[in-house]
N, C-alpha and C positions, 0 to 999 in steps of 0.2 A: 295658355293664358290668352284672353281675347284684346283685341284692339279697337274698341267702337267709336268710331269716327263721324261724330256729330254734327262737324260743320258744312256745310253743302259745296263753299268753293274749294274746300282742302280735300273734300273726297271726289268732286271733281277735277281736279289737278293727280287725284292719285290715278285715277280709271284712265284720263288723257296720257300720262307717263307711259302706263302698263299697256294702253294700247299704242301705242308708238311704237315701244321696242319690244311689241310681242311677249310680254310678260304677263305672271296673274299677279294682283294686284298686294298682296305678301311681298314675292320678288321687288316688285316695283318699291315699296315700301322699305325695304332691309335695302336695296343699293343706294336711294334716295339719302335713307340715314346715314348709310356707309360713307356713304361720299363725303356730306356734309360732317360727321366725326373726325375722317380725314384730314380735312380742313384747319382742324383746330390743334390736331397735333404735331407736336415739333421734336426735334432729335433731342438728345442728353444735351448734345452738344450746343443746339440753337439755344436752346433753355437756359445754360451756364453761359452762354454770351450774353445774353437780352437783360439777365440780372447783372451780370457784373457792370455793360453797361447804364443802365440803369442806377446802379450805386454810387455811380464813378459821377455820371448827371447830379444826380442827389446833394452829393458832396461837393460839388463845383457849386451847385444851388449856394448851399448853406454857406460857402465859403462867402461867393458873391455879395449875399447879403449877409452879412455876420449871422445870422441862427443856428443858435443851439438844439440840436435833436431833441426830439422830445425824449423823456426818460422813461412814457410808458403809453401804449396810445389808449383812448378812452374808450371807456364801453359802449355796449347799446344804449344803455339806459343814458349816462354820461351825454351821450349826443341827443337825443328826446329834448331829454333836459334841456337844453341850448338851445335845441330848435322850437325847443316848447311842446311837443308834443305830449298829450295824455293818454290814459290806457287806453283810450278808444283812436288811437293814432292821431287827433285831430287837436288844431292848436290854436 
C-alpha cells in the first residue's frame, strides 16, 4: 500500500530526516512514526494510576461542590442540540 505525500513542507522534512541519518525515506517515515507512537503509550500500570487518580479528582470535585454525577452522559446529537448546531454542523 502506497503513501502519497502531498504537502511540500511535510515531504520536505521527510527527505531532510532520511538524509541526515542516511536513510530512504520509508525508514525515515516508519522511525518518525515509531517514535512519535511511543510517545503516546503508557504501561498497564501508568494507565490504572492516571484513572484512579483522576477518579479520586472527580470525586473530591463533586464533593467540593455538592454535584451529583450525571446518571448518563449525553449523546451527539444531545449536544448539537445545546449548542445549536444543524445537520449541516452550523448554528
Amino acid at each position: 500500500m502506497a503513501l502519497n505525500i502531498k504537502d511540500p513542507e511535510t515531504e520536505k522534512a521527510v527527505r531532510t530526516l532520511a538524509k541526515r541519518r542516511g536513510l530512504s525515506l520509508t525508514e525515515a517515515v516508519r522511525q518518525a512514526v515509531s517514535s512519535e507512537l511511543g510517545k503516546d503509550e503508557l504501561s498497564g500500570d501508568e494507565k490504572a494510576r492516571r484513572i484512579a487518580e483522576s477518579k479520586l479528582w472527580l470525586a473530591e470535585f463533586y464533593k467540593k461542590y455538592d454535584i451529583k454525577p450525571a446518571e448518563r452522559s449525553l449523546t451527539k446529537d444531545e449536544m448539537d442540540d445545546i449548542i445549536g448546531y444543524d445537520e449541516n454542523g452550523m448554528w
